[in-house]
C-alpha positions in Angstrom: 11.0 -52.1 20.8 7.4 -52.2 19.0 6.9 -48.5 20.5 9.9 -46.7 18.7 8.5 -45.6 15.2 10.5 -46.3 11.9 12.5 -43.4 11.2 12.5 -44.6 7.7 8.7 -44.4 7.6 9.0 -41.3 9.0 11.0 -39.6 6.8 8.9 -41.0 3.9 5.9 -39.9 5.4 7.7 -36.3 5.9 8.2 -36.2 2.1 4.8 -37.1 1.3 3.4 -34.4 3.6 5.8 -32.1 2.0 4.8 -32.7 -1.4 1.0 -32.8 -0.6 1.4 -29.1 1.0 3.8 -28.0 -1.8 1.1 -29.0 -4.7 -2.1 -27.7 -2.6 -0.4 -23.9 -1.7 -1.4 -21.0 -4.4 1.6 -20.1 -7.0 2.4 -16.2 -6.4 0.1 -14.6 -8.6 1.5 -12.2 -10.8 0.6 -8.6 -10.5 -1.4 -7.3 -13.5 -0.6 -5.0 -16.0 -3.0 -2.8 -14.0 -1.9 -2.8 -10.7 1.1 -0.3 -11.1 -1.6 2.0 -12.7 -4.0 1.8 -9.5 -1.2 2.4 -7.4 -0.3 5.5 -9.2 -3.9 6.9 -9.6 -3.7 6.2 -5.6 -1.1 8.6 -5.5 -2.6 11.5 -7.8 -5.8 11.0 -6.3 -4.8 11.9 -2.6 -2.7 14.5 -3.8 -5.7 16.2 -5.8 -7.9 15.3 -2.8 -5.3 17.6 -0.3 -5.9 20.2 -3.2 -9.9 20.3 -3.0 -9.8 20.1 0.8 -7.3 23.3 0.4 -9.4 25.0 -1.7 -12.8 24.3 0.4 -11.7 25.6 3.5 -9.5 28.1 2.1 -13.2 29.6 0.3 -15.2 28.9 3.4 -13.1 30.9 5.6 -13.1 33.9 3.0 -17.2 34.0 2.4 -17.1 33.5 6.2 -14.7 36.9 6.8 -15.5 38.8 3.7 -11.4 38.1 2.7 -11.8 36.3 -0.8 -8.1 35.9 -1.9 -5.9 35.9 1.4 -7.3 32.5 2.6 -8.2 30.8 -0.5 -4.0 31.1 -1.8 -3.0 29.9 1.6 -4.9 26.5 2.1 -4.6 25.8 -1.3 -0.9 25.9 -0.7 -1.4 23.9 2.4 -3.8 21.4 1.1 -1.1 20.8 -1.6 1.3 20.4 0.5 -0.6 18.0 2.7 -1.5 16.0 -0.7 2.4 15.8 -1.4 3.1 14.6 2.3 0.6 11.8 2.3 1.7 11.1 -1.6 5.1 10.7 -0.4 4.1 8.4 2.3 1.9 6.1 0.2 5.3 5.9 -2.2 8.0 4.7 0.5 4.6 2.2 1.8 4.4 1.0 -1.1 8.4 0.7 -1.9 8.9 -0.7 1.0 6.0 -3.7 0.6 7.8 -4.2 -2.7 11.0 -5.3 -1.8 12.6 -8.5 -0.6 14.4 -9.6 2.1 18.0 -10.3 0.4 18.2 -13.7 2.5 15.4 -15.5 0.3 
């Protein structure tokens, strides 16, 4: 039977392909010292970034109605809260990119 192949040849030929793809594919790069520092800048970033947006609208609205204080206190307070929500989120994204499936 000249058309069955060589399942010796092919299992050597399996291990060659193996190796071949094993030696060409990219170690895991480590993460740099830095990276845990950009993520957390991230973080502070949107949450100061809530508090500006707060504070924007808050003083719009007040020039706007002639009410400096009243609006200026309460969309600080909700653009800090906003910044802490999406702070939050980024967190458990990030937390859960970082861990591992316990099967590997």
């Amino acid at each position: 039977m000249a058309d069955q192949p060589d399942p010796e040849k092919l299992a050597a030929l399996g291990k060659k392909i193996a190796a071949l793809k094993a030696a060409q594919t990219p170690e895991r790069a480590a993460q740099s010292q830095y990276a845990k520092a950009g993520q957390g800048w991230r973080m502070v970033i949107e949450l100061v970034v809530g508090v500006i947006m707060g504070f924007g609208i808050g003083y719009g609205l007040d020039s706007l109605f002639g009410t400096l204080p009243i609006f200026l206190v309460l969309f600080i307070m909700l653009g800090f809260a906003a910044g802490l929500r999406v702070m939050l989120q980024t967190a458990a994204e990030m937390d859960k990119k970082g861990q591992k499936p316990e099967d590997e």
